[in-house]
PyMOL Python script that loads the backbone (N, CA, C, O; Angstrom):
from pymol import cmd

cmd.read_pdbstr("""\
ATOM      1  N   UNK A   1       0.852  -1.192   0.000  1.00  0.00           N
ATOM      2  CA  UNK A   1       0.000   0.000   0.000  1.00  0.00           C
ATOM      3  C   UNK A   1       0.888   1.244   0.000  1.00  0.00           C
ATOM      4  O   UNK A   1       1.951   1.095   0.603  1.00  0.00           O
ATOM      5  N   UNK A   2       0.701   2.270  -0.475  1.00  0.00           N
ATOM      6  CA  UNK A   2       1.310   3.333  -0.966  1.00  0.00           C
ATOM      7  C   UNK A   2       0.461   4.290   0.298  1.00  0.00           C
ATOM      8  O   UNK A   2      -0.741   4.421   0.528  1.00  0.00           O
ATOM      9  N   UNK A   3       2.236   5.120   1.261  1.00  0.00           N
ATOM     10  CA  UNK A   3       1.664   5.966   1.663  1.00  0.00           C
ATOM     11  C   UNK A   3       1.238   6.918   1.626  1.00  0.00           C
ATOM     12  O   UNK A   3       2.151   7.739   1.531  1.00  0.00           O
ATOM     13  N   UNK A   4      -0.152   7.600   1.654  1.00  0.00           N
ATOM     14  CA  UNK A   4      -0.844   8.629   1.692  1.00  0.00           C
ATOM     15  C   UNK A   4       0.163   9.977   1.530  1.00  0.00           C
ATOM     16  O   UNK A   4       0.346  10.448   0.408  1.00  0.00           O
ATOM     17  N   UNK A   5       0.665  10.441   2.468  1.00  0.00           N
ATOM     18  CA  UNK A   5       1.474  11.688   2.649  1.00  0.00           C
ATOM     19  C   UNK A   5       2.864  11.623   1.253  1.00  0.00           C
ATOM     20  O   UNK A   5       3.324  12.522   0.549  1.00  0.00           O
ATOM     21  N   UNK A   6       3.145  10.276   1.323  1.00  0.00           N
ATOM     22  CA  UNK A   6       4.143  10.274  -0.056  1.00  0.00           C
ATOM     23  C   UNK A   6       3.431  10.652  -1.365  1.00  0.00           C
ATOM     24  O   UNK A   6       4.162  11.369  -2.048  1.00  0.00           O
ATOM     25  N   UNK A   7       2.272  10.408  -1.919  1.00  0.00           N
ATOM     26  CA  UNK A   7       1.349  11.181  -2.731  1.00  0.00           C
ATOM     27  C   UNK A   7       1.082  12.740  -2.308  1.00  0.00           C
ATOM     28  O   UNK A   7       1.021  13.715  -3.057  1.00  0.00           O
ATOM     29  N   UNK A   8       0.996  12.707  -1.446  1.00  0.00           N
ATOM     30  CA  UNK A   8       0.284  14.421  -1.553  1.00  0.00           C
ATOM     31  C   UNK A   8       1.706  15.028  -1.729  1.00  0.00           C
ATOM     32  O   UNK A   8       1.618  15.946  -2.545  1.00  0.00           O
ATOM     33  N   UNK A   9       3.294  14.839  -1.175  1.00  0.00           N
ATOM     34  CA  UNK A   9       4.405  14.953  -1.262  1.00  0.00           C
ATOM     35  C   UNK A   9       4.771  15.205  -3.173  1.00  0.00           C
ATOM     36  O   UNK A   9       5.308  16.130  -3.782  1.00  0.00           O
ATOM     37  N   UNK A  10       4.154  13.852  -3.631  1.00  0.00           N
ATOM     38  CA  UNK A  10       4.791  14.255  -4.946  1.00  0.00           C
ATOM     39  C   UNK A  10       3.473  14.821  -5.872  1.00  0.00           C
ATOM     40  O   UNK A  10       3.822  15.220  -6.982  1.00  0.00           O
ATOM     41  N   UNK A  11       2.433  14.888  -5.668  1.00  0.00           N
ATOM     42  CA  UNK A  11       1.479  15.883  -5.900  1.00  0.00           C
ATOM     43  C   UNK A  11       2.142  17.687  -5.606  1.00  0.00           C
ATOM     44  O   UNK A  11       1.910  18.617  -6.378  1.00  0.00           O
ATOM     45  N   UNK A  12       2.686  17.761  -4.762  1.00  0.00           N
ATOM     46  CA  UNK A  12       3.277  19.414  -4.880  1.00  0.00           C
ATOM     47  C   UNK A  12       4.252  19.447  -5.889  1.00  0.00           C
ATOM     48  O   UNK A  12       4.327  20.310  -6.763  1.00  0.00           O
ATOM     49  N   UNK A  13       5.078  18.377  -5.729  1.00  0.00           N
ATOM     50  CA  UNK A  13       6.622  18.354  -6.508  1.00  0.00           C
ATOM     51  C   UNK A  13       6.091  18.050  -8.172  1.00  0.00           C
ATOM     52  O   UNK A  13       6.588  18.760  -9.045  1.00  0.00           O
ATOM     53  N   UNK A  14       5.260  17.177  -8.497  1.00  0.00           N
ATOM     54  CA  UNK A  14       4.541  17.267  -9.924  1.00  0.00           C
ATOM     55  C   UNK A  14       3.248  17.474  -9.679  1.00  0.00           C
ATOM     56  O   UNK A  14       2.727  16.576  -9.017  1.00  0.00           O
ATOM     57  N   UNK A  15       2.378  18.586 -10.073  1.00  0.00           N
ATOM     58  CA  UNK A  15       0.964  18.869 -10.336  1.00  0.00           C
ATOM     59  C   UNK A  15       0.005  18.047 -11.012  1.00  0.00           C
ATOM     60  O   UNK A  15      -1.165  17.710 -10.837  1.00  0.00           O
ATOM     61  N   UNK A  16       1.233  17.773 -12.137  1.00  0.00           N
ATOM     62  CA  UNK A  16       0.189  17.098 -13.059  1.00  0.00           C
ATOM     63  C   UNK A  16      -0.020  16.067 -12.823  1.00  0.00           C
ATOM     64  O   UNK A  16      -0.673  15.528 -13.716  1.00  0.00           O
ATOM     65  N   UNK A  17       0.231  15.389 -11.943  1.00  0.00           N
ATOM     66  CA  UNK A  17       0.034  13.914 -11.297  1.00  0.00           C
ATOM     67  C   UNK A  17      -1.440  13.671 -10.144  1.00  0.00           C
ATOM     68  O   UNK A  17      -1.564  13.560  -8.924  1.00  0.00           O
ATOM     69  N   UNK A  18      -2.314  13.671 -11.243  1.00  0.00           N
ATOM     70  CA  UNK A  18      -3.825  13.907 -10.486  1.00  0.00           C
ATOM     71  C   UNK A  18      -4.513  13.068 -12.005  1.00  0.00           C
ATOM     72  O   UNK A  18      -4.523  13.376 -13.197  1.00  0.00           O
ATOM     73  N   UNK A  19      -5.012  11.952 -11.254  1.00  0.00           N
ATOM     74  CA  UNK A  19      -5.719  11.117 -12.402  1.00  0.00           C
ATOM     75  C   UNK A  19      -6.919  11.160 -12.180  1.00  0.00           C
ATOM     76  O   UNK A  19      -7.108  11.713 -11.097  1.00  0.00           O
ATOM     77  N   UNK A  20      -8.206  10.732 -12.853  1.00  0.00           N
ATOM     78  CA  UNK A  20      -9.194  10.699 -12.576  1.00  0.00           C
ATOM     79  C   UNK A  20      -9.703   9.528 -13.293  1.00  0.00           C
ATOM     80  O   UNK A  20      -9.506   9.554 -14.508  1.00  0.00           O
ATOM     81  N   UNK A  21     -10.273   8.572 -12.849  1.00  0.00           N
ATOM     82  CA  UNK A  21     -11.201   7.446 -13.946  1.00  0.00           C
ATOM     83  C   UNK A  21     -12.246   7.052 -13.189  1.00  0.00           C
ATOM     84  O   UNK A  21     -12.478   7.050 -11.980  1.00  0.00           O
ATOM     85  N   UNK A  22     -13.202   6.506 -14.789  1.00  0.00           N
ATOM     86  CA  UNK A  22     -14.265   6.322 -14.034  1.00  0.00           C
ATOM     87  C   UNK A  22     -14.470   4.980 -14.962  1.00  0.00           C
ATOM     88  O   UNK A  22     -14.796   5.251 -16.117  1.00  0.00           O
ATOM     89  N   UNK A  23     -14.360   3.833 -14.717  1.00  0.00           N
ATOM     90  CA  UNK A  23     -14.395   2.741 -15.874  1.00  0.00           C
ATOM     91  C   UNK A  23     -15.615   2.690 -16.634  1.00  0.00           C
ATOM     92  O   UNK A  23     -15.539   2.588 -17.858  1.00  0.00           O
ATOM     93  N   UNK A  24     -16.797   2.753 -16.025  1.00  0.00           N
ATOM     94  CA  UNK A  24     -18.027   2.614 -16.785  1.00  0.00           C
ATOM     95  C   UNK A  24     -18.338   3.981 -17.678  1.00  0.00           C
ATOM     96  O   UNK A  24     -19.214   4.101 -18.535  1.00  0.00           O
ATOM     97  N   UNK A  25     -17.613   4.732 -17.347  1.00  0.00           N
ATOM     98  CA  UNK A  25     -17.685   6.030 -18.212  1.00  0.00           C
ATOM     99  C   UNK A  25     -16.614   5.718 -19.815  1.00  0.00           C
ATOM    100  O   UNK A  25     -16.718   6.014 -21.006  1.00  0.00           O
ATOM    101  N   UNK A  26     -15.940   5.208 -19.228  1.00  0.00           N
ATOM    102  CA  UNK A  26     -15.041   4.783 -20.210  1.00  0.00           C
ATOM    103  C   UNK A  26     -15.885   3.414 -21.406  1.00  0.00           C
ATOM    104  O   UNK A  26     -15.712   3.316 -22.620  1.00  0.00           O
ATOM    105  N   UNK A  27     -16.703   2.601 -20.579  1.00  0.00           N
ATOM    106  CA  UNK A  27     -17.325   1.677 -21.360  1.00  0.00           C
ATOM    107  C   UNK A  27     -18.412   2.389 -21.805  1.00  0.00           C
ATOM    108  O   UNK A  27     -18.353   2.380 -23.034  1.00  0.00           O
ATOM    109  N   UNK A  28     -19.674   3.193 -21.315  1.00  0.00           N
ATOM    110  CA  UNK A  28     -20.462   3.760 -22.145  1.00  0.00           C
ATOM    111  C   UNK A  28     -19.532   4.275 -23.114  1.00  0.00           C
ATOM    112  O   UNK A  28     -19.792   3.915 -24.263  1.00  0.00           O
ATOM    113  N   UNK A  29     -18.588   4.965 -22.992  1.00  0.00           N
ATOM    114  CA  UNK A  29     -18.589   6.027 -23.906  1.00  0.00           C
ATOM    115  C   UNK A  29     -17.629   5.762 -25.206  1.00  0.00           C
ATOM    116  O   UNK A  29     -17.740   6.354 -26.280  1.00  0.00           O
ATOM    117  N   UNK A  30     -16.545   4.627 -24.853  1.00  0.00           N
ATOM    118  CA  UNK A  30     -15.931   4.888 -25.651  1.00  0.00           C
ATOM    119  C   UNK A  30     -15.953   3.067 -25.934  1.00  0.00           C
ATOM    120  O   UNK A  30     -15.472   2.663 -26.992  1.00  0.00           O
ATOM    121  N   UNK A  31     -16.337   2.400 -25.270  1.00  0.00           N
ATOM    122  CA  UNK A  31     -16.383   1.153 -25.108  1.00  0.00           C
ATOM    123  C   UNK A  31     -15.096   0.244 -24.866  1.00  0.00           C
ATOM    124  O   UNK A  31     -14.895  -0.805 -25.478  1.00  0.00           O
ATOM    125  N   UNK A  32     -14.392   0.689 -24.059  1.00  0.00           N
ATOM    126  CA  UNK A  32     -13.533   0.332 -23.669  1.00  0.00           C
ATOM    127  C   UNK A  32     -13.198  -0.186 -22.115  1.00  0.00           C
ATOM    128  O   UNK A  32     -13.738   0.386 -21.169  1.00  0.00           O
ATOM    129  N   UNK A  33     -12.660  -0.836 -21.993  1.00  0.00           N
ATOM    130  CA  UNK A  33     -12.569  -2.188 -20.765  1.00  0.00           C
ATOM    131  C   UNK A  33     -11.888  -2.084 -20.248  1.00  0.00           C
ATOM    132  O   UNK A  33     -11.061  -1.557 -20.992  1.00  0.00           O
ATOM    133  N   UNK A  34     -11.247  -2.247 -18.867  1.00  0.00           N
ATOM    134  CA  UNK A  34     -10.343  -1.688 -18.102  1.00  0.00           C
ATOM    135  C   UNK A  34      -9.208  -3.329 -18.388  1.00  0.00           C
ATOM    136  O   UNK A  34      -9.842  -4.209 -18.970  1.00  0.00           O
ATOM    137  N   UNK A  35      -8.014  -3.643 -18.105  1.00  0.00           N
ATOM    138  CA  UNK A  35      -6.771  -4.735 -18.545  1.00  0.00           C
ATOM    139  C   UNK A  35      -6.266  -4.820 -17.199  1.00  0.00           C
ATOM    140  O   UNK A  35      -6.430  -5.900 -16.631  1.00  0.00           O
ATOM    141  N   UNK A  36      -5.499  -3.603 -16.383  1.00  0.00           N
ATOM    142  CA  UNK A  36      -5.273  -3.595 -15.161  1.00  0.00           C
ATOM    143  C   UNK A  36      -5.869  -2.934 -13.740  1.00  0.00           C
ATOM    144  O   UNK A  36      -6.499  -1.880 -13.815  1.00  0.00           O
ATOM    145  N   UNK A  37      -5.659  -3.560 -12.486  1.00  0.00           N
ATOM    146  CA  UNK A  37      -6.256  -2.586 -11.501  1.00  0.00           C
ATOM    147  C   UNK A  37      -5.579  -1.452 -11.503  1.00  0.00           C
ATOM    148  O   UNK A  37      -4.590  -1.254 -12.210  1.00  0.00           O
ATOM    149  N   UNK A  38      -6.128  -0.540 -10.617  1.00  0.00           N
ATOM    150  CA  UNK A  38      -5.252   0.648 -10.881  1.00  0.00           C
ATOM    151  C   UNK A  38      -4.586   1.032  -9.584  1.00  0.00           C
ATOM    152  O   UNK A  38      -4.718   2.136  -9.057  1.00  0.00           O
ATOM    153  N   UNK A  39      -3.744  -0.121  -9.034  1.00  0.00           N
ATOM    154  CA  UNK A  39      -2.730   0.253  -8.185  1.00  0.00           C
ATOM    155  C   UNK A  39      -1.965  -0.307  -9.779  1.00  0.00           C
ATOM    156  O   UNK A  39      -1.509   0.669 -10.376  1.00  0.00           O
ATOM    157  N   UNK A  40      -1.782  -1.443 -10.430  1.00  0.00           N
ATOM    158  CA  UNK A  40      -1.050  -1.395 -11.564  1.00  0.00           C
ATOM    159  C   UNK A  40      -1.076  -0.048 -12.269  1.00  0.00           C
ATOM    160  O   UNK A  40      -0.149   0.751 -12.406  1.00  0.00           O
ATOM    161  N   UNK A  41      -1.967   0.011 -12.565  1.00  0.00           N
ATOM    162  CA  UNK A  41      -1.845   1.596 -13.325  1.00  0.00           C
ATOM    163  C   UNK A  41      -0.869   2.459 -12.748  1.00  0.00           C
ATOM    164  O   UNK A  41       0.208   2.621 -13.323  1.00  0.00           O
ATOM    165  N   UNK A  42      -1.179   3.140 -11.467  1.00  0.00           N
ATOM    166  CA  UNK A  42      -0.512   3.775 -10.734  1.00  0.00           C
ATOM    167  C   UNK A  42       1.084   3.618 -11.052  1.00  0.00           C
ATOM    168  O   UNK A  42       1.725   4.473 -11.663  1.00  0.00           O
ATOM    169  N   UNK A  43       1.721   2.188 -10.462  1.00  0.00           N
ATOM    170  CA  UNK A  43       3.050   1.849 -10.577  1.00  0.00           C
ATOM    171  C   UNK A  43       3.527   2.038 -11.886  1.00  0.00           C
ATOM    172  O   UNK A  43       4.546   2.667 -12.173  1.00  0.00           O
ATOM    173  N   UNK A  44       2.659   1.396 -12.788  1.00  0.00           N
ATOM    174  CA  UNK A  44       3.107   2.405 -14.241  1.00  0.00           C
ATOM    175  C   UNK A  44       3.491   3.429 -14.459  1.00  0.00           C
ATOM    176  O   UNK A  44       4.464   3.740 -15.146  1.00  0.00           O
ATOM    177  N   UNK A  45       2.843   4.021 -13.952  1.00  0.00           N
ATOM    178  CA  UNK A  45       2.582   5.517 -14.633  1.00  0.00           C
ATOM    179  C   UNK A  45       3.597   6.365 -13.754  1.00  0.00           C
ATOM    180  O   UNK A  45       4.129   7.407 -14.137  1.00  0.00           O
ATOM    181  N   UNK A  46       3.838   5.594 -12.176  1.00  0.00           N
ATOM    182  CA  UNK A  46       4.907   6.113 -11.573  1.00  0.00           C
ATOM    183  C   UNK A  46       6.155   5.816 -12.020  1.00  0.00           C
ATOM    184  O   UNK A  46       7.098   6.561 -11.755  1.00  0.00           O
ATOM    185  N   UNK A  47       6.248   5.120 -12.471  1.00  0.00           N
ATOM    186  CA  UNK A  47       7.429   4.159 -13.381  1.00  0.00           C
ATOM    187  C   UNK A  47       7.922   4.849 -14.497  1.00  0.00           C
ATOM    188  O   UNK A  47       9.117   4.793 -14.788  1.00  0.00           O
ATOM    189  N   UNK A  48       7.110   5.494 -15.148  1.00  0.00           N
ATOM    190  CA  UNK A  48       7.325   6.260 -16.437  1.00  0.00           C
ATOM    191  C   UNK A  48       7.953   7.436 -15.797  1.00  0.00           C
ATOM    192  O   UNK A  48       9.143   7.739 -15.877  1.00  0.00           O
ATOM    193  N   UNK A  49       7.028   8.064 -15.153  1.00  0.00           N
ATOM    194  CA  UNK A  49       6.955   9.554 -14.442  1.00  0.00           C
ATOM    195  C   UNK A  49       8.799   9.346 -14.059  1.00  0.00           C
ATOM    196  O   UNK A  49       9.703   9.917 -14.669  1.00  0.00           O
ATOM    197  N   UNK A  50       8.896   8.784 -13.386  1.00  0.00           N
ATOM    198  CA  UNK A  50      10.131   8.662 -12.450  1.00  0.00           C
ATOM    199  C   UNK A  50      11.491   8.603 -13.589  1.00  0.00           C
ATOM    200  O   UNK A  50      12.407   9.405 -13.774  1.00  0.00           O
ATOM    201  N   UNK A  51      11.217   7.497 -14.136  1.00  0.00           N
ATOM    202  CA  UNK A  51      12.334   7.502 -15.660  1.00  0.00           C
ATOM    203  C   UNK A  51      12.503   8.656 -16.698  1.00  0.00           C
ATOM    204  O   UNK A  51      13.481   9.049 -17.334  1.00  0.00           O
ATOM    205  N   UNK A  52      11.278   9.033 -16.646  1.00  0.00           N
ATOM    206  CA  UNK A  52      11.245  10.502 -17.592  1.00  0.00           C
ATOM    207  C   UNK A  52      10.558  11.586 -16.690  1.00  0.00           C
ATOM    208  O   UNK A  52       9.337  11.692 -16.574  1.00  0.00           O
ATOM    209  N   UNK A  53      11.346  12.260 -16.159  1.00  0.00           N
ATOM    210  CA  UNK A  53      11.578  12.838 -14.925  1.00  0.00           C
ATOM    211  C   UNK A  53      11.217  14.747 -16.070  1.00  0.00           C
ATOM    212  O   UNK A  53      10.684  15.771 -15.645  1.00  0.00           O
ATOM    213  N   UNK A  54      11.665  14.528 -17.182  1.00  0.00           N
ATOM    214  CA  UNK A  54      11.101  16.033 -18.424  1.00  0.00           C
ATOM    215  C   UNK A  54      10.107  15.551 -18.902  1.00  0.00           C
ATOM    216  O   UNK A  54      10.195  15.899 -20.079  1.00  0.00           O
ATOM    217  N   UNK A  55       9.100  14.912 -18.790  1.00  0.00           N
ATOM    218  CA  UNK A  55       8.426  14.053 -19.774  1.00  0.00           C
ATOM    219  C   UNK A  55       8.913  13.900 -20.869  1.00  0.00           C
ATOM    220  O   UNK A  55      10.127  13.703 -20.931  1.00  0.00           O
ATOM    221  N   UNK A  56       8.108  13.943 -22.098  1.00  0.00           N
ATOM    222  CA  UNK A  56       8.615  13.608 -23.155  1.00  0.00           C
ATOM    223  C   UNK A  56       9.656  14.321 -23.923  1.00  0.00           C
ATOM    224  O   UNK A  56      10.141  13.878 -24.964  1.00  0.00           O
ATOM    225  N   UNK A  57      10.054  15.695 -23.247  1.00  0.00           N
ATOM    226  CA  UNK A  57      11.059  16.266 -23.593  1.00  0.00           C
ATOM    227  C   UNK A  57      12.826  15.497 -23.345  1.00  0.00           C
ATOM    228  O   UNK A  57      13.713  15.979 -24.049  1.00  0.00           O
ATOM    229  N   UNK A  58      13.068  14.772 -22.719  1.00  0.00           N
ATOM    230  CA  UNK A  58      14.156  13.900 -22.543  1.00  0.00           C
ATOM    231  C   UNK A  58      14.334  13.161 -21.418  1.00  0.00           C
ATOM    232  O   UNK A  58      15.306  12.413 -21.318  1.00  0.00           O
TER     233      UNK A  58
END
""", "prot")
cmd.dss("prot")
cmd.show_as("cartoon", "prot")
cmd.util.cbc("prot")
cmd.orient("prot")
């Protein structure tokens, strides 16, 4: 489990790190199905974030 205060920590240090989903919004609308939970998601996306520290700039 991921601690609380370590999120709000890197929430100041990156902003843009504020997700929002809603899966059934995603299946009405676009019909699309969720693959992983989203603590997977999360570690992803922290995974990326962390390696590409400019985003896609380098």
């Amino acid at each position: 489990m991921t601690d609380p205060q370590s999120l709000e920590n890197a929430r100041r240090v990156h902003p843009q790190l504020n997700y929002e989903l809603d899966r059934y919004a995603a299946l009405a609308k676009l019909g699309w199905r969720t693959t992983r939970s989203f603590a997977e998601a999360c570690r992803d996306a922290w995974a990326w974030q962390s390696a590409n520290p400019q985003g896609y700039r380098g």
